[in-house]
C-alpha positions as a Markdown table, in Angstrom:
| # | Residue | x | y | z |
|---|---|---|---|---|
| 1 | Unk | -8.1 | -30.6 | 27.9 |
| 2 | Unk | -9.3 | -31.8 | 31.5 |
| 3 | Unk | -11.8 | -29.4 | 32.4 |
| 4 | Unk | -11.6 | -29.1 | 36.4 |
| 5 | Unk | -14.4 | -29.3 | 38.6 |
| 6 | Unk | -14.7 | -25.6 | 40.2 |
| 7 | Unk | -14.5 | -25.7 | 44.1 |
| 8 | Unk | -17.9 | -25.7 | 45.8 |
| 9 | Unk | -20.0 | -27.5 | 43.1 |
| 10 | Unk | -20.6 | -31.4 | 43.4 |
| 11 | Unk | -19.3 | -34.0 | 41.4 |
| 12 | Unk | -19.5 | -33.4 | 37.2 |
| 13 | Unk | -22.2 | -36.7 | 37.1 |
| 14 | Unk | -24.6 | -35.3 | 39.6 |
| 15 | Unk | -24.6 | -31.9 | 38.2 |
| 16 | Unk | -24.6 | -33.1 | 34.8 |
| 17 | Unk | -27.4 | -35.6 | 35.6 |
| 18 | Unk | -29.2 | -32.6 | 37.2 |
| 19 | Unk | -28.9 | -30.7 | 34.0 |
| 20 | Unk | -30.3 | -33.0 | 31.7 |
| 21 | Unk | -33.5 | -33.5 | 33.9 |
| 22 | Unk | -33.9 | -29.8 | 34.1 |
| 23 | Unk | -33.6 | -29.3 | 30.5 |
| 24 | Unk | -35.7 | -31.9 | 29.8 |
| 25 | Unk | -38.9 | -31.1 | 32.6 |
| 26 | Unk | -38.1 | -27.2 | 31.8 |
| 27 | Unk | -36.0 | -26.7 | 28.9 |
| 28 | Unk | -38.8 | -24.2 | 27.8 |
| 29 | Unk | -38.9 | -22.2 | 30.6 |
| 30 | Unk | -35.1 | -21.9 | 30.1 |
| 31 | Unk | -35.5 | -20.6 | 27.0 |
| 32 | Unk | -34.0 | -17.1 | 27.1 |
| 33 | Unk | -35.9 | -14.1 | 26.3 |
| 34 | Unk | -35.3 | -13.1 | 22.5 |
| 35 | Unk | -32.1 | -10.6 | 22.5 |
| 36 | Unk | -31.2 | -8.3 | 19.9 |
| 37 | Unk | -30.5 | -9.3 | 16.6 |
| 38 | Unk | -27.2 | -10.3 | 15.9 |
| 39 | Unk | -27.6 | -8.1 | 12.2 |
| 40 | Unk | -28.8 | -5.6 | 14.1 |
| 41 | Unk | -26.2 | -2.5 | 15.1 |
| 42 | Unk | -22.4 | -3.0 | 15.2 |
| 43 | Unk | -20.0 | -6.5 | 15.2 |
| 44 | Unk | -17.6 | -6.9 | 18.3 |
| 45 | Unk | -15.4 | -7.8 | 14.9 |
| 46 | Unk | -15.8 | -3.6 | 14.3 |
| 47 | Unk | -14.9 | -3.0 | 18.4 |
| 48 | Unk | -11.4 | -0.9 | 19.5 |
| 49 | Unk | -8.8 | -3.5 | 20.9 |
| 50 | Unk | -7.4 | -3.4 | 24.3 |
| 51 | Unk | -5.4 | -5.7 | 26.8 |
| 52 | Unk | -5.8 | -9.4 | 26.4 |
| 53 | Unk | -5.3 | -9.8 | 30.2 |
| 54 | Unk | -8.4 | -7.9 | 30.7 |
| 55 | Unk | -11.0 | -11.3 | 30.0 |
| 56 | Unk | -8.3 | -14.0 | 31.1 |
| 57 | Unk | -7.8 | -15.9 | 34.3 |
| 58 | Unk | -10.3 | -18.0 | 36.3 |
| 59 | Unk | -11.0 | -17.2 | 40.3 |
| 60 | Unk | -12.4 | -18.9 | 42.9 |
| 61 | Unk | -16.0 | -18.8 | 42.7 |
| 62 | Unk | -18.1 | -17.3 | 45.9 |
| 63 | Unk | -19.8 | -19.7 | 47.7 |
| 64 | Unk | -23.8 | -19.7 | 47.7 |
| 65 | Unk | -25.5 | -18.7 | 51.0 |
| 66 | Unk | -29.4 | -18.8 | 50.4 |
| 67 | Unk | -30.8 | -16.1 | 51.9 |
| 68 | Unk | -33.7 | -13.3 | 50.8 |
| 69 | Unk | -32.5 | -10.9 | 48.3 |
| 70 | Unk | -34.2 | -7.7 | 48.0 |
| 71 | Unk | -32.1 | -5.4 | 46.3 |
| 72 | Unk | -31.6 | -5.9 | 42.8 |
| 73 | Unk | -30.4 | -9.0 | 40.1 |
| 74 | Unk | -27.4 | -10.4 | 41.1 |
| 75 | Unk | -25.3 | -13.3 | 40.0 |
| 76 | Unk | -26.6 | -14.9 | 36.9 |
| 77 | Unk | -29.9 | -13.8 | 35.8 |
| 78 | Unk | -32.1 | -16.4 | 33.7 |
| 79 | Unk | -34.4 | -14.5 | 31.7 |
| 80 | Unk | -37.9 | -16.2 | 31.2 |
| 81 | Unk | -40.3 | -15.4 | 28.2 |
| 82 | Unk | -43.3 | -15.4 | 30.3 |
| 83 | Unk | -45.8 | -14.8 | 27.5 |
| 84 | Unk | -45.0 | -17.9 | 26.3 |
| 85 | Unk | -43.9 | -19.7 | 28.9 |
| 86 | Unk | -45.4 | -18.4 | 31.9 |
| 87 | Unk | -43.2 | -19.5 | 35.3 |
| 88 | Unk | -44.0 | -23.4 | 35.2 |
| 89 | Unk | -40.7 | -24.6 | 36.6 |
| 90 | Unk | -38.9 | -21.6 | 38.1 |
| 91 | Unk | -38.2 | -23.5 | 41.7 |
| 92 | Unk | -36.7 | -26.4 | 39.9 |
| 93 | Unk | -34.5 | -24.0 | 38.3 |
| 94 | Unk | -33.4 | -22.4 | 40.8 |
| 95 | Unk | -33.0 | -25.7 | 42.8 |
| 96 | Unk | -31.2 | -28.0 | 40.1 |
| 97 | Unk | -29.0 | -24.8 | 38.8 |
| 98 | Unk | -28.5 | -22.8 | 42.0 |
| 99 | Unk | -29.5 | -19.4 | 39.7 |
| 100 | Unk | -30.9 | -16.8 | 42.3 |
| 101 | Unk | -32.5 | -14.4 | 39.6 |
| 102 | Unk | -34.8 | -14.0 | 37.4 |
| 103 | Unk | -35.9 | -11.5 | 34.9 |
| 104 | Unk | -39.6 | -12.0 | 33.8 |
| 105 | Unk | -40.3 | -10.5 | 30.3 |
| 106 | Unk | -42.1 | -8.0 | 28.8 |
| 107 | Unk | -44.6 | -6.7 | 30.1 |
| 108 | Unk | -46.1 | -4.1 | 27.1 |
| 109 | Unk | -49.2 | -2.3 | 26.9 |
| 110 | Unk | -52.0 | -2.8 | 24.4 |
| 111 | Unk | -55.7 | -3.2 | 23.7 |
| 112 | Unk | -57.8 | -0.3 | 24.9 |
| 113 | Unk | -56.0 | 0.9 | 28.1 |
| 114 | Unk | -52.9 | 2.4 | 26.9 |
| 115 | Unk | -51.9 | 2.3 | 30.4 |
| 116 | Unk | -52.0 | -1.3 | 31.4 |
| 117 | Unk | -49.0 | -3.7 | 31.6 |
| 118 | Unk | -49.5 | -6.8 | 30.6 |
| 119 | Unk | -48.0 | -10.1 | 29.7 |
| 120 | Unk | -46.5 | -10.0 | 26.5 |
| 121 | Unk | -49.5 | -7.3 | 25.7 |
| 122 | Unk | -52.1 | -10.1 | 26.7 |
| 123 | Unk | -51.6 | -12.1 | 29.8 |
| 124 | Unk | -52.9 | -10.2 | 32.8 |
| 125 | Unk | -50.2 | -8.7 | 35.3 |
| 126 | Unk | -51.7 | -11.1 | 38.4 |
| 127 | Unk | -51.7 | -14.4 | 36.1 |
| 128 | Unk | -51.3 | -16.9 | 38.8 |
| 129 | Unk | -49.3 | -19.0 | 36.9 |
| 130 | Unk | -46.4 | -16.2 | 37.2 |
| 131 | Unk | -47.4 | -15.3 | 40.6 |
| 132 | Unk | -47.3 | -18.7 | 42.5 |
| 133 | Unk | -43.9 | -19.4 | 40.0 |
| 134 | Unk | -42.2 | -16.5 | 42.0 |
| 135 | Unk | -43.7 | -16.9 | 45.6 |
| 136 | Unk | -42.1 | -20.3 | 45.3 |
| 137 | Unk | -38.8 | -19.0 | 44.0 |
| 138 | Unk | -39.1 | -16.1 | 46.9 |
| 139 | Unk | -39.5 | -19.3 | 49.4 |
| 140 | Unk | -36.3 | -20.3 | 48.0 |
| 141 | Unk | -34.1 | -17.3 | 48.8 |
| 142 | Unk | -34.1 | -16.3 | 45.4 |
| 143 | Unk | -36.1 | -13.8 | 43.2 |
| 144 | Unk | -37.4 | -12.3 | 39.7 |
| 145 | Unk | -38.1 | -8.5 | 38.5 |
| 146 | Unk | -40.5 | -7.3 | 36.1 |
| 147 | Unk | -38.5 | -6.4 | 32.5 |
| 148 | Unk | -40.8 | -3.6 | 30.6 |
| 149 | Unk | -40.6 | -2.9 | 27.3 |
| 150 | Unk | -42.0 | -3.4 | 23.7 |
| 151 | Unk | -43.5 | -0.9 | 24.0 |
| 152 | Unk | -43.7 | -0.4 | 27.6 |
| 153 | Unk | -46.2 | 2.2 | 29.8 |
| 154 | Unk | -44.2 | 5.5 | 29.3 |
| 155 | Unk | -44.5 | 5.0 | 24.9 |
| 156 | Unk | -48.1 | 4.5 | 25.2 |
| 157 | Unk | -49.9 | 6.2 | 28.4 |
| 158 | Unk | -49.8 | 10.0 | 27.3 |
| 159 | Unk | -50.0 | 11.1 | 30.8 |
| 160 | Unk | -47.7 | 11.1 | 34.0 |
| 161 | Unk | -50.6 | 10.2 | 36.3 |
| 162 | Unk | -51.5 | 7.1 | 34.4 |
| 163 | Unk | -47.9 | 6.2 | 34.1 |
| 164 | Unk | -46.9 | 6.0 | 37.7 |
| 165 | Unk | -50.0 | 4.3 | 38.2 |
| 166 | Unk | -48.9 | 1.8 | 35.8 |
| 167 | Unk | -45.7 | 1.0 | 37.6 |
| 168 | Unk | -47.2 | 0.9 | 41.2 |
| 169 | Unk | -49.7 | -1.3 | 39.9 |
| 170 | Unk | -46.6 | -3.3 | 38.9 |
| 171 | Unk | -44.7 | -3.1 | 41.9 |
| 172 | Unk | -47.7 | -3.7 | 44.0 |
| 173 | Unk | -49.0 | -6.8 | 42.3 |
| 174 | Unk | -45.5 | -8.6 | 41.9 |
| 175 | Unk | -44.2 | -6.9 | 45.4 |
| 176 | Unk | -41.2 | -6.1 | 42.6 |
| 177 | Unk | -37.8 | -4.7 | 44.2 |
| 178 | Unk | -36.2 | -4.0 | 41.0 |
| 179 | Unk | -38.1 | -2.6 | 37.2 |
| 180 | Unk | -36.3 | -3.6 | 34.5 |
| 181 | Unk | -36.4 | -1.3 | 31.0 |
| 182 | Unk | -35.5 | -2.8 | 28.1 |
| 183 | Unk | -35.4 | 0.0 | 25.9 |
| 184 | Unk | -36.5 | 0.2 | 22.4 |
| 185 | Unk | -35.7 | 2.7 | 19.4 |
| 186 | Unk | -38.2 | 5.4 | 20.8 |
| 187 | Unk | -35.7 | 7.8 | 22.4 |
| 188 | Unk | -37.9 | 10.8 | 22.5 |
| 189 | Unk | -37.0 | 13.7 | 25.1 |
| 190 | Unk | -40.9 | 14.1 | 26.5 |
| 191 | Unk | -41.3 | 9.6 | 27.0 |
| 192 | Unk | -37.9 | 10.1 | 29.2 |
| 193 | Unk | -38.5 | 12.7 | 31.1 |
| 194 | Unk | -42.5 | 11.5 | 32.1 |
| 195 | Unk | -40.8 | 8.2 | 32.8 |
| 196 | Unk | -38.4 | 10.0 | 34.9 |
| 197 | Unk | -40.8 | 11.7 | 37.1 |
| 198 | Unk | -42.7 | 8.7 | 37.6 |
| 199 | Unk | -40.0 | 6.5 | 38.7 |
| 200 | Unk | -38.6 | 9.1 | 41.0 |
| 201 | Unk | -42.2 | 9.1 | 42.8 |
| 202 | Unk | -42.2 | 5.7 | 43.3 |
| 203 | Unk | -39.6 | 5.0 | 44.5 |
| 204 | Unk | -39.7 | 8.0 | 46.9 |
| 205 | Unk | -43.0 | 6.0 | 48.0 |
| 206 | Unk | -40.6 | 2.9 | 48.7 |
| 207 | Unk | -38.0 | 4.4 | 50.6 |
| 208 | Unk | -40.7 | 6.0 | 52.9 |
| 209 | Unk | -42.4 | 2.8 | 53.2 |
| 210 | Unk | -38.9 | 1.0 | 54.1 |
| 211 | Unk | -38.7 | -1.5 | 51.2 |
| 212 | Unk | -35.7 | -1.5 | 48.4 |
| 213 | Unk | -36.7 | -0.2 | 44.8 |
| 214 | Unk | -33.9 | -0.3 | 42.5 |
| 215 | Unk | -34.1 | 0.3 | 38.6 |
| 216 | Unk | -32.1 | -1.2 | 35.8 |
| 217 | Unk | -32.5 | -0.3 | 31.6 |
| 218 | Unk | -31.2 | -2.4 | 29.3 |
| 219 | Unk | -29.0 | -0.4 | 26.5 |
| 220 | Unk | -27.1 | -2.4 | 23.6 |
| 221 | Unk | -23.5 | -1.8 | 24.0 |
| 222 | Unk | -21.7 | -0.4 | 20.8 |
| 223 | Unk | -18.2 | 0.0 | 19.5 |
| 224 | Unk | -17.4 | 3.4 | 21.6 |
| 225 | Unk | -19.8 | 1.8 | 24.8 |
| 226 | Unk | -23.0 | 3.6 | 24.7 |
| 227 | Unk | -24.4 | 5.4 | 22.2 |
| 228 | Unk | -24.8 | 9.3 | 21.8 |
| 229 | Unk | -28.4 | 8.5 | 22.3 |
| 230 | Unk | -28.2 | 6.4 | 24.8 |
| 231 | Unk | -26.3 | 7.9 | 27.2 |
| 232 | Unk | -28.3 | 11.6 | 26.8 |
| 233 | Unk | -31.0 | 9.2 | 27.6 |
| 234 | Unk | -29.7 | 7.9 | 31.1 |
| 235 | Unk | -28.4 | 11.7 | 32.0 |
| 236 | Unk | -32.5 | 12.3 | 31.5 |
| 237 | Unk | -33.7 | 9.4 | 33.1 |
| 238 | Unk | -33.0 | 10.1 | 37.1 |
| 239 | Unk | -33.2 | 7.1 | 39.3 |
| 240 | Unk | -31.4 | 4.4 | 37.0 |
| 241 | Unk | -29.5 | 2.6 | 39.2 |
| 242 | Unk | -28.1 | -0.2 | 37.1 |
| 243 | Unk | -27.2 | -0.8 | 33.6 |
| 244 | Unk | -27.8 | -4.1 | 31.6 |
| 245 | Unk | -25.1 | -4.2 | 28.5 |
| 246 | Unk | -26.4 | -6.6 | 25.4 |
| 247 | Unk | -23.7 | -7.0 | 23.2 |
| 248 | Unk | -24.1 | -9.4 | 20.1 |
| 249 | Unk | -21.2 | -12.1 | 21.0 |
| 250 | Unk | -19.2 | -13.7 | 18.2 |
| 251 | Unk | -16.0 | -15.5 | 18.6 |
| 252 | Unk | -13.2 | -14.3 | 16.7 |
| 253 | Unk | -9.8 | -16.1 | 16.2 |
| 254 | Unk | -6.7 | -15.7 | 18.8 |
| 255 | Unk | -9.6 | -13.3 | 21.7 |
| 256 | Unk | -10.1 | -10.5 | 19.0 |
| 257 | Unk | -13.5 | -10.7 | 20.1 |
| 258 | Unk | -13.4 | -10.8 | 23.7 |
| 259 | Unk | -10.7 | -7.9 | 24.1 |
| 260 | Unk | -12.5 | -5.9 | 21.8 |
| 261 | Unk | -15.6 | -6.6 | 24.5 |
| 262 | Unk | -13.2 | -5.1 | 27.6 |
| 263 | Unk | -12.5 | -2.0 | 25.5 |
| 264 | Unk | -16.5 | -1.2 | 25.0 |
| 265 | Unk | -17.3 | -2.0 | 28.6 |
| 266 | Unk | -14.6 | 0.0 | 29.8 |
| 267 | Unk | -15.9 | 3.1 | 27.7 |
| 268 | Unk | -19.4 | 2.9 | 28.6 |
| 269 | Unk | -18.3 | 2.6 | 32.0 |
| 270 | Unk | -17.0 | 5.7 | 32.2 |
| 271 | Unk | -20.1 | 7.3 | 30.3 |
| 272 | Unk | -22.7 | 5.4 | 32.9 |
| 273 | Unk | -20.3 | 7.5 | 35.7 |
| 274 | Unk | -20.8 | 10.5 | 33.8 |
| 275 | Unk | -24.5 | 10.2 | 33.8 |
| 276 | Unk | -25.1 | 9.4 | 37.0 |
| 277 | Unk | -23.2 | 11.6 | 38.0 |
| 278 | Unk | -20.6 | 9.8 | 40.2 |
| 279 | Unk | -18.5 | 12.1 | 41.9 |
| 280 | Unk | -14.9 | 12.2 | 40.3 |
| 281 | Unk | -12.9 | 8.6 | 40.9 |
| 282 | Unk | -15.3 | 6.9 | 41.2 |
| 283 | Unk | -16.3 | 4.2 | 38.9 |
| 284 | Unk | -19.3 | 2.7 | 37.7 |
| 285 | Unk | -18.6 | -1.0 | 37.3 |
| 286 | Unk | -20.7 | -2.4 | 40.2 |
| 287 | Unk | -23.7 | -0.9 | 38.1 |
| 288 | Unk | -23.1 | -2.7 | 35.2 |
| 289 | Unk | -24.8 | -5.9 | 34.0 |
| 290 | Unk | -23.3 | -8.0 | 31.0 |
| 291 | Unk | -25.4 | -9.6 | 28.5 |
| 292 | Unk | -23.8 | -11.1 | 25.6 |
| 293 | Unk | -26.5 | -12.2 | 22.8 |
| 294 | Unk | -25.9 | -15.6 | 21.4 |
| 295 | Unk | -27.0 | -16.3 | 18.1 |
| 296 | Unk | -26.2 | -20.0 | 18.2 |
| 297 | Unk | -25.1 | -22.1 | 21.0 |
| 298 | Unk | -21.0 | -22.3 | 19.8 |
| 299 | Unk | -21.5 | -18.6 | 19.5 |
| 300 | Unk | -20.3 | -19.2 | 23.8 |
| 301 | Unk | -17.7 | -21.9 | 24.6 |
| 302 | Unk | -16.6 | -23.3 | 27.8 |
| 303 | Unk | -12.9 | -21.2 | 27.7 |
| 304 | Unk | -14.8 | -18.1 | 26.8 |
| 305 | Unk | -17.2 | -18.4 | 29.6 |
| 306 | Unk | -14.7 | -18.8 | 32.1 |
| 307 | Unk | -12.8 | -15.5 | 30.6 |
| 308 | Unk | -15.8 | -13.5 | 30.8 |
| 309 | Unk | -16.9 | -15.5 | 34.3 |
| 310 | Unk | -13.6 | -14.1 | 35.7 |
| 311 | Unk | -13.4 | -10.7 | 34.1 |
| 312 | Unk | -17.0 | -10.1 | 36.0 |
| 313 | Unk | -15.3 | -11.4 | 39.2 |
| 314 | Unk | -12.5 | -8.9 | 38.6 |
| 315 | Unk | -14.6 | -5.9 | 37.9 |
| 316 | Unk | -17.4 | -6.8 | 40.3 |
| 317 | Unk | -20.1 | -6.7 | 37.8 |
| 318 | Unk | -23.8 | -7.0 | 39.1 |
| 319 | Unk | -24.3 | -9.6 | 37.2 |
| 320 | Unk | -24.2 | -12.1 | 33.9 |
| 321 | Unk | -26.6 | -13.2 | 31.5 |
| 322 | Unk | -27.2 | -14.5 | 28.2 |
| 323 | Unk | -29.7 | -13.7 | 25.8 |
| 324 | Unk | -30.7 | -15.6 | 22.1 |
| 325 | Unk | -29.3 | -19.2 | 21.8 |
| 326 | Unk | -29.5 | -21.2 | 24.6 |
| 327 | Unk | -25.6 | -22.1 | 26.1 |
| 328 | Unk | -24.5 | -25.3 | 25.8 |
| 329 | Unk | -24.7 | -27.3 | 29.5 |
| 330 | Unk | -21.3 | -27.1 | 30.7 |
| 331 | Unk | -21.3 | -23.5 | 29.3 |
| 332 | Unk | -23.8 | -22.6 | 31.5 |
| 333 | Unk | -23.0 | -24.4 | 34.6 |
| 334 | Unk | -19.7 | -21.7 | 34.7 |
| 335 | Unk | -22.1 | -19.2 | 34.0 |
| 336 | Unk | -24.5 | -19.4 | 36.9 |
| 337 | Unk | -20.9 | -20.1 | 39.2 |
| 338 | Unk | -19.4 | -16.8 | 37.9 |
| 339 | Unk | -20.4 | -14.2 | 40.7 |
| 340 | Unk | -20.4 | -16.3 | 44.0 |
């Protein structure tokens, strides 16, 4: 099938061309930040079916204006191991792909201070190599935030004190607008609630001193949306502002796979409503980010990334990612197109 060159992008040789010397100058930095295990947790084979017309269609894409952005990830986000591959190449990301996000991943604690984040548990919060990376993508008009977890401050620094010290010192260092928490199997009531308190007094700090603080947590998306767990956890955990769904993404034959995927979304949709506490009507979709966990490249071909590029349109997602397996070019150039 002729595959179309989407309105807005420039012609299939330059962009391909631009690909291939990205990949090959920075094909580790692109390497996405390790997902979920596919074995891990339920199949979208095992997910409730629903409308076919749900993840179909293509739109036209939004057209890029460069500009700061201070609010939170939008678009497609690139997530970046930055223990192992700490921000070399970031700018000629963002310039060769057009991506305007990053996530920067995981700061943990460990060692001695229980209460210090740091790179991958080793790499110091200020390491210049990850600072200069996203001054340059700030110059840009794009941006990165901080993803915690692994364990992150509020498993490991037993008091609330020491905690929201922890995530200033974050927020200070990398002047972050948005904390990402990728959270783990510790779901314990006490961890929340500290973590609650804490993030409620920063960003009570930021509003007063007239900069954005937004916070996201990254939940794996199950059969009937969130779990039980999961969602007691976001009622708990105050000022969340944005949820990041990982699903484990398989295709299955004739869309099983992605219709089952619009059923789950739409059920945790309504639970992320519920926790937040939306008033009645209104929905929750512009607080949702979709991350579907590849564990091999074909896991994401170029029809299904146009289905889920234009389901996110139609919903008016926050955003689109992709965690595990790195998608294949053309795959990807759709992608990073989807929300503009």
């Amino acid at each position: 099938m002729m595959r179309e060159r989407l309105p807005g992008t420039p012609p299939r040789p330059v962009v391909a061309l631009a690909f291939v010397l990205l990949f090959a100058a920075t094909g580790a930095v692109l390497a996405l930040l390790p997902g979920p295990r596919a074995t891990a947790g339920p199949r979208p084979a095992g997910l409730p079916a629903t409308s076919a017309t749900e993840v179909t269609g293509m739109e036209r894409p939004r057209r890029l204006v460069v500009q700061p952005i201070r609010t939170g990830p939008e678009g497609f986000v690139v997530f970046v191991d930055t223990a192992r591959y700490p921000g070399r190449g970031l700018s000629a990301v963002m310039r060769r792909s057009r991506a305007r996000w990053f996530a920067l991943g995981h700061l943990t604690t460990g060692g001695s201070d229980r209460c210090l984040p740091r790179w991958g548990g080793a790499r110091d919060l200020d390491d210049s190599s990850v600072t200069s990376a996203l001054a340059q993508v700030r110059a840009l008009g794009g941006d990165a935030a901080p993803a915690l977890g692994g364990p992150e401050p509020a498993v490991t620094c037993p008091d609330e004190a020491g905690l929201t010290a922890a995530y200033r010192r974050v927020v200070d260092t990398l002047d972050a607008a948005h904390l990402d928490f990728e959270i783990g199997g510790d779901r314990d009531e006490k961890i929340a609630a500290r973590r609650a308190r804490a993030l409620a007094t920063l960003k009570r700090e930021a509003a007063d001193a007239g900069r954005p603080l937004t916070v996201g947590f990254s939940l794996r998306l199950t059969a009937t949306g969130l779990s039980a767990a999961d969602q007691r956890l976001l009622a708990a955990s105050g000022p969340v502002d944005t949820v990041n769904l990982l699903v484990p993404f398989r295709p299955l034959p004739d869309g099983a796979h992605l219709r089952a995927l619009a059923a789950s979304i739409r059920l945790a949709q309504a639970q992320i409503a519920t926790a937040f506490g939306l008033p009645a009507g209104e929905d929750a979709w512009r607080r949702i980010g979709l991350t579907p966990v590849l564990r091999e490249t074909a896991d994401l071909g170029l029809m299904d990334a146009r289905k889920l590029a234009g389901y996110a349109r139609r919903r008016d997602l926050a955003w689109l990612s992709v965690r595990g397996a790195r998608p294949a070019l053309d795959v990807a150039k759709v992608l990073v197109h989807a929300l503009r």
